[in-house]
KOLMI-220424 format. One record per residue (C-alpha): x, y, z. Coordinates in Angstrom, 1 decimal, padded with zeros to 4 digits. Layout:
residues N
<<X; Y; Z>>
...
END
This chain:
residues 336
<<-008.3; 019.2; 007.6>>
<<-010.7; 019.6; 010.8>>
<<-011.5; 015.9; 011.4>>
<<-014.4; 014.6; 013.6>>
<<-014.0; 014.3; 017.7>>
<<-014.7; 010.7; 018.6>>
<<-014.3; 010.5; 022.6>>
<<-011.2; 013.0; 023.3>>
<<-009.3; 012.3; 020.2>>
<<-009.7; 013.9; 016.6>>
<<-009.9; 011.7; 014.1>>
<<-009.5; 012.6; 010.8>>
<<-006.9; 015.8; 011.0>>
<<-004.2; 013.8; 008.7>>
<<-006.2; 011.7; 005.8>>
<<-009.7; 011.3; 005.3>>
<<-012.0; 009.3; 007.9>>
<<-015.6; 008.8; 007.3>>
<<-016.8; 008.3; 010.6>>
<<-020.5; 007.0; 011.9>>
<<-022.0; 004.3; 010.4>>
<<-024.6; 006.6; 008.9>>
<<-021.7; 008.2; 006.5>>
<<-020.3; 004.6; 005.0>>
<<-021.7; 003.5; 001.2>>
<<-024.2; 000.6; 001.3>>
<<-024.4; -001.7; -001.5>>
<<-026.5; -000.2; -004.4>>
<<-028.4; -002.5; -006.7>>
<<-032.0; -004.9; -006.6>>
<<-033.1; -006.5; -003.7>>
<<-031.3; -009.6; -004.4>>
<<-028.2; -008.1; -004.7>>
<<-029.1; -006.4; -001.5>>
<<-030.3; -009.2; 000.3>>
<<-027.1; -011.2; -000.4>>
<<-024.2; -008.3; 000.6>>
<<-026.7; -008.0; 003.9>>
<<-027.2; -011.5; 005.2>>
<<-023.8; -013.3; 003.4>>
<<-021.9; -012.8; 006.6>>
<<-023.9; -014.1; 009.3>>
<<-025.7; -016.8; 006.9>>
<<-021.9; -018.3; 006.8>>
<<-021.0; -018.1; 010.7>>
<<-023.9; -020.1; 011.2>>
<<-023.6; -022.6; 008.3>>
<<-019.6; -022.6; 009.7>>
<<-021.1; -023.3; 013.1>>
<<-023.9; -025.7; 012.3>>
<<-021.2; -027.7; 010.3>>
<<-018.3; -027.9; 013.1>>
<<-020.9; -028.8; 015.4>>
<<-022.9; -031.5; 014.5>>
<<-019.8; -032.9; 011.3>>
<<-019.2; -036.7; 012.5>>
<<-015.5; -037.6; 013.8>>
<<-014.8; -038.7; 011.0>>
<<-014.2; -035.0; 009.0>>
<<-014.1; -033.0; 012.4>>
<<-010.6; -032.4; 012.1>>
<<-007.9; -030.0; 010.9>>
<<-007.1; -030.9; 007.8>>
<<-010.7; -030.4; 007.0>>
<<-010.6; -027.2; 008.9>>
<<-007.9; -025.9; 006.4>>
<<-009.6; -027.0; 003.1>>
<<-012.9; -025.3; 004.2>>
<<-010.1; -021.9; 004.9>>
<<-008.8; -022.2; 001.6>>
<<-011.8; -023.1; -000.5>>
<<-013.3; -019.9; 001.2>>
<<-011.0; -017.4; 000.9>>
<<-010.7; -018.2; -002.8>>
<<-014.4; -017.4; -002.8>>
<<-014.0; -013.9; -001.6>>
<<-011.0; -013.5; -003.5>>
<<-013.4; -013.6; -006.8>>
<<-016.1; -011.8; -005.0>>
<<-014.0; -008.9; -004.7>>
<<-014.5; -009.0; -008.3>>
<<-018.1; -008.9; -008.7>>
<<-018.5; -006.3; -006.0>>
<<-015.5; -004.2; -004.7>>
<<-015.8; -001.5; -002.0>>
<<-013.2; 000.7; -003.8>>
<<-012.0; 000.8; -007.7>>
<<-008.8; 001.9; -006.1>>
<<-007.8; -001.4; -003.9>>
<<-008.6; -003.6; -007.5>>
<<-005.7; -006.4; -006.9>>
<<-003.2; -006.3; -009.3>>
<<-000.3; -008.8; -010.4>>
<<002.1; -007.3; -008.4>>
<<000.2; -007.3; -005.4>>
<<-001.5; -010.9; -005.7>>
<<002.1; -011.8; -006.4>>
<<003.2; -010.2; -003.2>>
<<000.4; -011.2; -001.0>>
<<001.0; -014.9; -002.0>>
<<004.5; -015.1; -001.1>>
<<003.6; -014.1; 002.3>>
<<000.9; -016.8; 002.5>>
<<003.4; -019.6; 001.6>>
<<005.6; -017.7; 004.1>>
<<002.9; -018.3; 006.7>>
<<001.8; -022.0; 005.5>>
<<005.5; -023.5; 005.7>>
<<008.8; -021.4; 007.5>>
<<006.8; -020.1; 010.1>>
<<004.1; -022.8; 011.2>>
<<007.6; -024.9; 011.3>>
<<008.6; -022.1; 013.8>>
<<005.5; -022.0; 015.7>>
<<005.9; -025.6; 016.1>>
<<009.2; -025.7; 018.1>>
<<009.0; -021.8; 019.8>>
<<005.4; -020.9; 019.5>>
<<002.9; -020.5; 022.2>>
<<001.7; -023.8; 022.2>>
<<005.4; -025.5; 023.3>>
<<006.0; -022.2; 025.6>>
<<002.8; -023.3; 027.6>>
<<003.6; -026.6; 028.0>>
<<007.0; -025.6; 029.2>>
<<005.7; -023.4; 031.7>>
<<003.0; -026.2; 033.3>>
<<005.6; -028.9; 033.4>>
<<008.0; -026.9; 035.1>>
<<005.6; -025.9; 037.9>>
<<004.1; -028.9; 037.3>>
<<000.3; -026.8; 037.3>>
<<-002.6; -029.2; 036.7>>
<<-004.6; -027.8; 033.3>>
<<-008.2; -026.5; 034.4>>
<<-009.8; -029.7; 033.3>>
<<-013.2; -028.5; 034.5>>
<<-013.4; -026.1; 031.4>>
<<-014.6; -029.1; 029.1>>
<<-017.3; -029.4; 030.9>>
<<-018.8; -026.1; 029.8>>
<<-021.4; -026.4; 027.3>>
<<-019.6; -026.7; 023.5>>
<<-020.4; -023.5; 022.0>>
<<-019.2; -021.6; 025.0>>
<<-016.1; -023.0; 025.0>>
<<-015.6; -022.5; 021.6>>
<<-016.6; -018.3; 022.4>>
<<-013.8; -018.9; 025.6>>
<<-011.2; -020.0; 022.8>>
<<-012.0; -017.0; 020.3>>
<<-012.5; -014.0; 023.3>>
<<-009.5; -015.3; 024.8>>
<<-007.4; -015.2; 022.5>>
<<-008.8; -012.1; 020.7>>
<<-008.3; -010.4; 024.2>>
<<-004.4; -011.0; 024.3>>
<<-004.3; -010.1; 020.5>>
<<-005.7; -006.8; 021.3>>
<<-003.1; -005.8; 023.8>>
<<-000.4; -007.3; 021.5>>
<<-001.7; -005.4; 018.8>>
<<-002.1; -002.6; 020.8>>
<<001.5; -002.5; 022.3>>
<<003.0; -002.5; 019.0>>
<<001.8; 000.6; 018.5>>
<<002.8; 002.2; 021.7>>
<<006.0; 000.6; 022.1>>
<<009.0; 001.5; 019.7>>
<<010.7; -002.2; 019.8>>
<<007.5; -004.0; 018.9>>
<<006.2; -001.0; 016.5>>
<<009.2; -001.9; 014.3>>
<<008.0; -005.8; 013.2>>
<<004.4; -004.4; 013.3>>
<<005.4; -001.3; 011.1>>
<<005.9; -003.3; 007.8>>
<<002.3; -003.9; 007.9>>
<<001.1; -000.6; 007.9>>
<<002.5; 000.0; 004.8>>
<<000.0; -001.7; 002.8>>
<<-002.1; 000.6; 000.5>>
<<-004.8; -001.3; 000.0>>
<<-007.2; -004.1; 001.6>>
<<-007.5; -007.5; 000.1>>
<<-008.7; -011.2; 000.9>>
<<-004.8; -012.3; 001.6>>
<<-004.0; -008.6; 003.0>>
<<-003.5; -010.4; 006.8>>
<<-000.5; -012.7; 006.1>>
<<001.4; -009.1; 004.9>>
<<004.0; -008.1; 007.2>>
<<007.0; -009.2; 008.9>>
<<007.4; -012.7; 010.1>>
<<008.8; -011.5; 013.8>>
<<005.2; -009.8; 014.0>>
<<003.4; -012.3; 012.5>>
<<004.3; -014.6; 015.4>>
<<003.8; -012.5; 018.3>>
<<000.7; -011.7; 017.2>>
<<-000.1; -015.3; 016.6>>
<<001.0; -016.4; 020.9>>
<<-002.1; -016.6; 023.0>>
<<-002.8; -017.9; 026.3>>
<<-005.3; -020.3; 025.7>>
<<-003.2; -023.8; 025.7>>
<<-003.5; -023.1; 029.5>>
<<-006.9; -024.2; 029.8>>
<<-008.0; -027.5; 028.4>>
<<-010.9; -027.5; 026.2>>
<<-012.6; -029.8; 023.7>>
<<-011.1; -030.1; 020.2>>
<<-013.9; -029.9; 018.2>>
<<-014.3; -026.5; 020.5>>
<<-011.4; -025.5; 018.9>>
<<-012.4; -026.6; 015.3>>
<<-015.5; -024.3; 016.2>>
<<-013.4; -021.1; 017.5>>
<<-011.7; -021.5; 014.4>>
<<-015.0; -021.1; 012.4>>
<<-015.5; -017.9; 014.0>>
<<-011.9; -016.8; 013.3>>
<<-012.5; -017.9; 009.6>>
<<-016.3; -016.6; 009.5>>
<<-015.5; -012.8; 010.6>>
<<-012.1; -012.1; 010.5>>
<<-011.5; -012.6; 006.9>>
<<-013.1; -009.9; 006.3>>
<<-011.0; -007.5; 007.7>>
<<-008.8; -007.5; 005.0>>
<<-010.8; -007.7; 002.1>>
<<-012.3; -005.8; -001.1>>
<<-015.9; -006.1; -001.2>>
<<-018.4; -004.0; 000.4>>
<<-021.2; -005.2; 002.7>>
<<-024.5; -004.2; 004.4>>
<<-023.4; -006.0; 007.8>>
<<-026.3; -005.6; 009.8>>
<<-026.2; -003.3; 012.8>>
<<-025.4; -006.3; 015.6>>
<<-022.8; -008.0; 013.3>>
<<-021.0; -004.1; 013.6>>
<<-021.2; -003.7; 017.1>>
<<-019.7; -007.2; 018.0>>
<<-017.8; -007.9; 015.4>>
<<-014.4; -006.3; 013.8>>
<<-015.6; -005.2; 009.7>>
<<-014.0; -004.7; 006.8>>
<<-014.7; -000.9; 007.8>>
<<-013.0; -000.6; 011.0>>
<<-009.9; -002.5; 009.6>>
<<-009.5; 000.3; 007.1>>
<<-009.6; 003.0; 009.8>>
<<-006.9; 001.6; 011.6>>
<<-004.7; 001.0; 008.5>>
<<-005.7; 004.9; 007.3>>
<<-002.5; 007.4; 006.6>>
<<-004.7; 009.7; 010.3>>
<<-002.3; 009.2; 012.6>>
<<-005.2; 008.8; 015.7>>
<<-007.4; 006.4; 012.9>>
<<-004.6; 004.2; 013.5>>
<<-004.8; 003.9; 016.6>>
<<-007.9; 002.6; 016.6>>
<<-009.6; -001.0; 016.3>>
<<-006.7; -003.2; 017.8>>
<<-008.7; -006.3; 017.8>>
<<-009.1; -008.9; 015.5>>
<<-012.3; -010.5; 015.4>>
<<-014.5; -008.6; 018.7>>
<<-014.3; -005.4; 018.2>>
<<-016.4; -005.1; 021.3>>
<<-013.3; -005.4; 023.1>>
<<-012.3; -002.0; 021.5>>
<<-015.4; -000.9; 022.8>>
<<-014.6; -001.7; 026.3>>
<<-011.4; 000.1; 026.3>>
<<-012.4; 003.0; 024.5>>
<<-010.3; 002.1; 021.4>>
<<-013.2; 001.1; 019.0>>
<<-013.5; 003.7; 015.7>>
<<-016.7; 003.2; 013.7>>
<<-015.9; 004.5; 010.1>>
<<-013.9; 003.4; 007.1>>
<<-011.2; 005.2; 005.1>>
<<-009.9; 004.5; 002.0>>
<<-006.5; 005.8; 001.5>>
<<-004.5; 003.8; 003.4>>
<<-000.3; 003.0; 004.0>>
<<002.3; 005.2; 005.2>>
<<004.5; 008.3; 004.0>>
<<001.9; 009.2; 001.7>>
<<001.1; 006.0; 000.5>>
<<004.4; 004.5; -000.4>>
<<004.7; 000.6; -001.4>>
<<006.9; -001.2; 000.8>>
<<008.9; -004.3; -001.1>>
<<008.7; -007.9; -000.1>>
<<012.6; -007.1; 000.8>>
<<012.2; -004.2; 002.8>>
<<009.1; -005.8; 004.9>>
<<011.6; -009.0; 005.5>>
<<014.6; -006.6; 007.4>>
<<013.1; -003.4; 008.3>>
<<012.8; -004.3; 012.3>>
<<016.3; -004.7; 012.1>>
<<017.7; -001.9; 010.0>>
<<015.4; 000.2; 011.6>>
<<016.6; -001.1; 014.9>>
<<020.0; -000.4; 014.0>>
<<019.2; 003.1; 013.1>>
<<017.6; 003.8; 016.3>>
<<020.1; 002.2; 018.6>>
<<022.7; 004.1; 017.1>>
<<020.9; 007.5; 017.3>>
<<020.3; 006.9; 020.7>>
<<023.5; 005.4; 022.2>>
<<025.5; 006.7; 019.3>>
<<027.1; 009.9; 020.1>>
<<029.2; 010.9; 023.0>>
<<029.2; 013.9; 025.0>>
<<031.0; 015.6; 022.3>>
<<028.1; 014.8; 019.6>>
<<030.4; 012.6; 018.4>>
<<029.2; 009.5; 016.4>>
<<030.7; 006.3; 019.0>>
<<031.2; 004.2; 015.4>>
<<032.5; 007.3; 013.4>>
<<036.2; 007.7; 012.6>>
<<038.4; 009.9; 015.3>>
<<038.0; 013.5; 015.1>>
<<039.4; 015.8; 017.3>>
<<038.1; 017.3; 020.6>>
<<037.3; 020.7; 020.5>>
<<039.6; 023.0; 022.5>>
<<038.5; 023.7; 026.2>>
END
């Protein structure tokens, strides 16, 4: 397999990538078919917007927030029904069943972890110890933009997390789990192991103090584009929604079975920052996972940073200068 030169890396050599948006399927069908796969997504951020920015008090708050998460994700969950991008990521029992244990994961054990270790309380810690003033001045900024601060900012550290996990053994084992999904669906995100899903959940942003209903709005954002990374259903984004944003399409290249695909398209919601760093991979693939496509269990996901772990420390710092395993029974040394 030749694969396709994108900058200086081949992509392509190890599992099929279509690359250029020229390549990729559009949505076949009439025009109203066509007109709703092509402006669904940006008619939504704006509603989302609209909504967060002009709701009274009175409902502009989180518990809103998550009602408005849920109803809409159960939305795309039946439209990857009506109009999947692949036959071949159809959701099944086994994997709804899956993917929903991982969301009640997310909804309960480890929002009760984030609210006692996560970056939120490590912030605070950090200002009242060197007793730093917030930057107040930042709500003073017009709404929207602090609501585009909230998102970039916290998209930026995201990227570099994302992007050391897969440069850096330690952090590569909790993101590795992950990777072994074989297809993309609505729920697809909250798949992985729960060390990962918390680092890649810290952010910097409690250091600057902005408006809440900023935040309600960054959130919109979040909800309004990157659902979509993980999901079934193909889409004529228009060409501005693909250069800014992070697509179902890119998502797929970085979880393809090509090595270099995969490193590719860290972020999660401005893909743009990709495109700063040289990282960003326009394309989509659709055979995804690891070791030829193999289907990790829910158990395996849960421990493998630490099995794994084990398995490397040992290799490493395991053997003596005899080749003898440290932990193995005595043997005797060979004769001088």
């Amino acid at each position: 397999m030749d694969g396709v030169r994108v900058g200086n890396r081949i992509i392509g050599a190890d599992s099929p990538v279509t690359v250029g948006w020229e390549n990729i399927g559009r949505v076949q069908g009439g025009p109203v078919k066509q007109a709703f796969f092509t402006w669904f997504q940006p008619t939504v951020l704006f509603a989302l917007i609209a909504f967060w920015y002009y709701a009274p008090d009175s409902i502009a708050k989180a518990s809103t927030a998550i009602m408005l998460g849920v109803g809409f994700r159960l939305f795309l969950l039946a439209l990857e029904w009506v109009n999947p991008r692949y036959d071949s990521w159809k959701l099944t029992w086994k994997e709804l069943v899956t993917d929903l244990f991982f969301v009640g994961l997310g909804y309960t054990i480890l929002r009760l972890v984030d609210g006692y270790i996560g970056d939120g309380v490590m912030v605070e810690a950090v200002q009242n110890s060197f007793d730093w003033d917030k930057f107040a001045w930042f709500t003073g900024l017009p709404l929207l933009f602090q609501a585009f601060l909230i998102s970039f900012i916290f998209d930026f550290g995201q990227y570099w997390m994302h992007r050391g996990m897969h440069n850096w053994h330690p952090l590569w084992l909790t993101h590795a789990p992950h990777h072994y999904i074989t297809q993309l669906n609505i729920n697809k995100g909250a798949v992985g192991n729960p060390v990962e899903l918390f680092l890649i959940g810290l952010g910097i942003g409690g250091f600057f103090d902005f408006l809440p209903r900023a935040a309600l709005l960054a959130g919109a954002l979040g909800l309004a584009v990157g659902s979509y990374q993980h999901i079934n259903v193909r889409f004529n984004s228009p060409r501005w929604w693909r250069f800014l944003f992070n697509t179902t399409e890119h998502h797929s290249v970085h979880h393809s079975r090509d090595f270099q695909g995969s490193r590719s398209n860290y972020s999660g919601t401005w893909i743009i920052i990709d495109r700063m760093f040289g990282t960003c991979v326009d394309g989509e693939a659709e055979l995804l996972g690891m070791e030829g496509g193999r289907r990790m269990t829910i158990r395996e996901t849960l421990v493998y940073p630490f099995t794994e772990g084990w398995k490397t420390f040992k290799e490493r710092f395991g053997r003596d200068r005899y080749g003898k395993g440290l932990m193995d029974g005595p043997t005797a040394e060979p004769a001088e």
